[in-house]
C-alpha positions as CSV (number, residue, x, y, z in Angstrom):
1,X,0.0,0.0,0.0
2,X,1.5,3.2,-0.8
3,X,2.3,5.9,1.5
4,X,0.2,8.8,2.6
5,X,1.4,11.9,0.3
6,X,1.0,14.9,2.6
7,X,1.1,17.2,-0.5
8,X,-1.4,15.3,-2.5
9,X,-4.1,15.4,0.0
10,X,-3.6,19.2,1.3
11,X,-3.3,20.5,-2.2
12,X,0.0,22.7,-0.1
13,X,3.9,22.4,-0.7
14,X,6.1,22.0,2.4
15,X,7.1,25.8,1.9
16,X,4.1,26.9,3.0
17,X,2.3,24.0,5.6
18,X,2.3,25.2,9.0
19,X,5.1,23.5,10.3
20,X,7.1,25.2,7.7
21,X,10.5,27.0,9.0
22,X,10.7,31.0,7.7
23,X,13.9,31.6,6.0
24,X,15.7,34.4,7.5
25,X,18.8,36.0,6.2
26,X,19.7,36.5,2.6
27,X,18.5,33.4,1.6
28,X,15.2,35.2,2.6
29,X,15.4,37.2,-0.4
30,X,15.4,34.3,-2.7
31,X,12.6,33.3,-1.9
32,X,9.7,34.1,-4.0
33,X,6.0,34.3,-3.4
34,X,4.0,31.7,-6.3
35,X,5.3,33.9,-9.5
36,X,3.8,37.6,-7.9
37,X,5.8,40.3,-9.6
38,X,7.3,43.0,-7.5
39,X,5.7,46.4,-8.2
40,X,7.2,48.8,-10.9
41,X,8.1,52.0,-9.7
42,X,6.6,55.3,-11.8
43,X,8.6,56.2,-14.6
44,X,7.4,59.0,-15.8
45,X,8.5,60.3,-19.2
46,X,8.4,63.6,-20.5
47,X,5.5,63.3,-22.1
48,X,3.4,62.3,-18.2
49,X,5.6,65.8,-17.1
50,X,4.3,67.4,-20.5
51,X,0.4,66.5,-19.6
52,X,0.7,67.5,-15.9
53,X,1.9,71.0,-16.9
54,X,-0.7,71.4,-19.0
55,X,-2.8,70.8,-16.5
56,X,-1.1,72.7,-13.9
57,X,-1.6,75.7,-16.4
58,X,-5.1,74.7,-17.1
59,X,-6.2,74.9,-13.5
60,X,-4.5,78.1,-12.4
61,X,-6.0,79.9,-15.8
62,X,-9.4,78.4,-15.0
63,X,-8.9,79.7,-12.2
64,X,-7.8,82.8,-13.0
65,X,-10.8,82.7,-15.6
66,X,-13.3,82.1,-12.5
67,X,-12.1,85.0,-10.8
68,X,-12.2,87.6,-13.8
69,X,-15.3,90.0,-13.7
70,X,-16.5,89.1,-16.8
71,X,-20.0,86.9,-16.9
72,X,-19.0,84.6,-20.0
73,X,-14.9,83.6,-18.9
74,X,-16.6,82.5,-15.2
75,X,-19.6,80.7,-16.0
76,X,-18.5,79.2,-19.5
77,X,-15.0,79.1,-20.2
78,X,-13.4,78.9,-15.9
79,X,-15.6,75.3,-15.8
80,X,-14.4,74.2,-19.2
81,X,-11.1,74.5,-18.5
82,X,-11.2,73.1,-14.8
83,X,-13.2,70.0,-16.1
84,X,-10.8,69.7,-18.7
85,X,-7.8,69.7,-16.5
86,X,-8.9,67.9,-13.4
87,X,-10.8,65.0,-15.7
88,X,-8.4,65.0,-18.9
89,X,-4.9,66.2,-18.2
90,X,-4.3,65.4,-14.7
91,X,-5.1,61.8,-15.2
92,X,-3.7,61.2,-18.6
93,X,0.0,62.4,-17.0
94,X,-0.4,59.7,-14.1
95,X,-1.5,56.8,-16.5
96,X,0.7,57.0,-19.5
């Protein structure tokens, strides 16, 4: 009769069962975690800098367009250019 096959009947390697040991030390950096990649950090090319300035000069002349005395620039164009910049711009420099 064959043996009992811990592995087979748990569905769990010995690397992670509970009586597993935790590497520690730099072998502890060699181990990985089932195939997860690490996370990429933002590299941001000048293009994502050339959409957030855009932005950046979209909101302060929307701005600037809200607090102008004239009836048309702050109740057509200031929200325009705010909607544009906070919903188009801004996010388009963080994602690409």
């Amino acid at each position: 009769m064959p043996k009992d096959n811990p592995r087979r009947r748990t569905g769990r390697g010995p690397e992670t069962s509970r009586g597993a040991q935790r590497a520690t030390g730099p072998e502890a950096s060699k181990i990985t975690t089932g195939g997860a990649k690490e996370p990429r950090a933002l590299q941001f090319t000048r293009l994502n800098w050339l959409l957030l300035g855009m932005g950046a000069l979209l909101i302060v002349s929307g701005y600037l367009a809200l607090a102008s005395g004239s009836p048309t620039m702050s109740t057509v164009v200031a929200p325009v250019l705010l909607v544009a910049a906070y919903t188009v711009l801004i996010p388009l420099g963080l994602i690409l």
